[in-house]
C-alpha positions as CSV (number, residue, x, y, z in Angstrom):
1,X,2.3,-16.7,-47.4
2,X,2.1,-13.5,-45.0
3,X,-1.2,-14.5,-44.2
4,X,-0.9,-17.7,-43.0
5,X,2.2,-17.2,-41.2
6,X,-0.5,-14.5,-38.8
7,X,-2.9,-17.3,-39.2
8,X,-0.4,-19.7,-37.3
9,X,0.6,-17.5,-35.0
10,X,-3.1,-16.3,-34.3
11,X,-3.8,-20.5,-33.5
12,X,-0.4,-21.0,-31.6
13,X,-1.4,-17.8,-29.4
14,X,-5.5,-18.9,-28.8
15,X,-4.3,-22.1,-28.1
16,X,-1.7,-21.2,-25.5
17,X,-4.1,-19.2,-23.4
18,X,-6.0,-21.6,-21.6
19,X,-2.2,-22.9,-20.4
20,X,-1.3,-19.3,-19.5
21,X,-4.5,-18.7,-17.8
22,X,-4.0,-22.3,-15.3
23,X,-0.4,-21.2,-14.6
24,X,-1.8,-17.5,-13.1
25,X,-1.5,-16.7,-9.5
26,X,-5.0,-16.5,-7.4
27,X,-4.7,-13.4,-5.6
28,X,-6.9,-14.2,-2.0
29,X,-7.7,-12.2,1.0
30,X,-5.1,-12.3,3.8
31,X,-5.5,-13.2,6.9
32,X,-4.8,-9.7,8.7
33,X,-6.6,-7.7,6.1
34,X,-9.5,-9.2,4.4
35,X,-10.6,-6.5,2.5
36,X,-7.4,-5.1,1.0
37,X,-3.9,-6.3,0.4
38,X,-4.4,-9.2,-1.8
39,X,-1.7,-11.8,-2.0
40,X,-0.8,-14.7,-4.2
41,X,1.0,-17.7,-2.7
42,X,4.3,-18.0,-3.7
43,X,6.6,-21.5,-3.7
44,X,9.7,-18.6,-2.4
45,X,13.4,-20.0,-2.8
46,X,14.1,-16.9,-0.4
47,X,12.7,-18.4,3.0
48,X,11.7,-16.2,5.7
49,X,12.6,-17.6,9.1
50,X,9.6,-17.0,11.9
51,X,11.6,-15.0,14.2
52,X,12.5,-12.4,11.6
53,X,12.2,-8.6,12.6
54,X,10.6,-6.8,9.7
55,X,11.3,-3.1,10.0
56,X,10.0,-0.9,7.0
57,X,9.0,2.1,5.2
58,X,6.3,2.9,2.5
59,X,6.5,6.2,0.7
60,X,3.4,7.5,-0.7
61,X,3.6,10.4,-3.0
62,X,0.7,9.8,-5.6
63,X,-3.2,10.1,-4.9
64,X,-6.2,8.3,-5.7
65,X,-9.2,8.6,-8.2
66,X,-12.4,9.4,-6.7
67,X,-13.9,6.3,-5.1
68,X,-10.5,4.6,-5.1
69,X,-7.9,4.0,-2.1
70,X,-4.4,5.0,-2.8
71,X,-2.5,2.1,-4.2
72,X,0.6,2.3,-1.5
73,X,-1.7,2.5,1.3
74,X,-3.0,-0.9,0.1
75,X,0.6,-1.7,-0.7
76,X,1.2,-1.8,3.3
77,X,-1.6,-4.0,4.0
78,X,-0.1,-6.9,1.3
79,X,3.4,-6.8,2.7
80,X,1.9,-7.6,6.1
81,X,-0.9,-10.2,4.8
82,X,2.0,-12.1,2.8
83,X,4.6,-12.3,5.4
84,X,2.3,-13.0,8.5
85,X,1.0,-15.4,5.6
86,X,4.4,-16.9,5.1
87,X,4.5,-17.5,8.9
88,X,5.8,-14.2,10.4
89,X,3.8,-13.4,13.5
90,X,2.4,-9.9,12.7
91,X,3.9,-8.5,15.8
92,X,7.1,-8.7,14.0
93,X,6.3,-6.4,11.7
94,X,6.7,-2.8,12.3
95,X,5.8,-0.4,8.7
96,X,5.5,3.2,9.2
97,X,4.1,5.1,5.8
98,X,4.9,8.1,5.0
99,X,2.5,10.4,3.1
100,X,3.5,13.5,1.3
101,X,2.6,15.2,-2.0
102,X,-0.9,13.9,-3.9
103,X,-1.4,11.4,-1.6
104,X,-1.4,14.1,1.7
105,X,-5.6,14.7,1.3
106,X,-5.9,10.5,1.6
107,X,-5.0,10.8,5.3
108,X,-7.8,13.8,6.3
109,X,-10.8,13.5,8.2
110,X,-14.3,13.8,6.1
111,X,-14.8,17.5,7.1
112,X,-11.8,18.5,5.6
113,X,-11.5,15.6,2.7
114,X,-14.7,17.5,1.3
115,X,-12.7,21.0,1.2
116,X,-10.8,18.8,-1.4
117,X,-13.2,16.9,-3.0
118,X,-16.8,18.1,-1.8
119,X,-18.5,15.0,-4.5
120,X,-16.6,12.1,-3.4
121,X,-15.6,10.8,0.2
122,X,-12.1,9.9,1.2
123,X,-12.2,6.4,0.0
124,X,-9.1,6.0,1.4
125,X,-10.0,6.2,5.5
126,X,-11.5,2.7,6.3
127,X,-8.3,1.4,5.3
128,X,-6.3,3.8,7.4
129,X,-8.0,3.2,10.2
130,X,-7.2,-0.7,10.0
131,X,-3.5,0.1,9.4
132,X,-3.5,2.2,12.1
133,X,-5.3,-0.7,14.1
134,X,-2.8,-3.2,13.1
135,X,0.1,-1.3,14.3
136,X,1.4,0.9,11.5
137,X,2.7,4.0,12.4
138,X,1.4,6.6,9.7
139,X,3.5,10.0,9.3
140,X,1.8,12.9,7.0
141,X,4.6,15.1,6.2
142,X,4.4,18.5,7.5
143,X,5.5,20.8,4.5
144,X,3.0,18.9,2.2
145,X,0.3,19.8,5.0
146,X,1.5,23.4,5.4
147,X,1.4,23.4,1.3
148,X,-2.5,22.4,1.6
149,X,-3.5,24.1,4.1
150,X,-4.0,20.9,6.3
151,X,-4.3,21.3,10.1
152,X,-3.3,18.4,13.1
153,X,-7.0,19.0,13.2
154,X,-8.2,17.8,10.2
155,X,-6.3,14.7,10.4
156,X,-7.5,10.8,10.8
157,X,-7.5,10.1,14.3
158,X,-4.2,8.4,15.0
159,X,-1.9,10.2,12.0
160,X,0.8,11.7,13.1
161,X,2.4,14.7,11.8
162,X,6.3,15.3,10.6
163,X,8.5,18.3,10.2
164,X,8.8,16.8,6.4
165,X,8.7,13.4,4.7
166,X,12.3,14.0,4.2
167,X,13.2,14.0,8.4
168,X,10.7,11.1,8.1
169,X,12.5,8.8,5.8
170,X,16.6,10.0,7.3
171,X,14.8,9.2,11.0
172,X,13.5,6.3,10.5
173,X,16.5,4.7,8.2
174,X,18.9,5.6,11.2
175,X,16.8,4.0,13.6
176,X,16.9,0.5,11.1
177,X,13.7,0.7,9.1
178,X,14.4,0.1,5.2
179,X,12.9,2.2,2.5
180,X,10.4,0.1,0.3
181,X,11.0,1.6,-3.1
């Protein structure tokens, strides 16, 4: 009896998958970042009027394997592609990330990425350099520099540095932006 209640279950579970699979969301290209930020289009009950003001902050803490971009970074680029996709013009959205902790060698030049990681490159610099080119505002915090040994120097061209991602985040929330968590 045992087995043929798996046996049904196994059937009822192979057969529902092709229904599960049609009822998945395509995740496209948007249309500010092509190459990152995927979104899915989403029937929202939660409209978003076109004159909204979009005023946010990204933390990110945690790094990225070898060959990889760090996953907030491309975070930033999907919350832009899905709301200039839902009809916000992109000039109405203003994200700052801030970087600290594992995540502080993802916003260095190549020179001193390879101090870091002499095999790989930093995989994660093409896509700064679009967020910076769309407008976002990129803050490496300071004591997580200081900790690495990280210099204004060695820096992306067009990161800025902070006293600490702490200052960052109590700045930045007094002047209106809300914390993504």
């Amino acid at each position: 009896m045992r087995t043929l209640t798996m046996a049904m279950l196994t059937a009822a579970i192979l057969s529902a998958a092709p229904a599960m699979a049609q009822d998945t969301p395509t995740f496209t290209a948007g249309p500010v970042f092509t190459d990152y930020g995927k979104v899915a289009r989403v029937d929202s009950d939660l409209p978003i009027p076109a004159d909204e003001q979009l005023k946010v902050i990204f933390n990110a803490k945690d790094g990225a394997g070898p060959g990889e971009t760090v996953r907030t970074f491309d975070s930033v680029a999907r919350f832009i592609n899905m709301n200039v996709a839902a009809g916000v013009p992109e000039k109405n959205i203003h994200a700052v990330l801030v970087v600290h902790g594992k995540a502080t060698w993802n916003l260095t030049n190549a020179a001193a990425y390879a101090r870091h990681d002499p095999a790989h490159p930093n995989a994660s610099a093409p896509l700064v350099e679009q967020l910076l080119a769309h407008g976002v505002t990129i803050y490496l915090c300071g004591q997580s520099a200081a900790a690495n040994g990280i210099a204004k120097s060695d820096l992306l061209p067009g990161v800025k540095l902070s006293l600490s991602a702490m200052n960052a985040f109590a700045q930045l929330q007094q002047q209106g932006y809300v914390l993504i968590p």
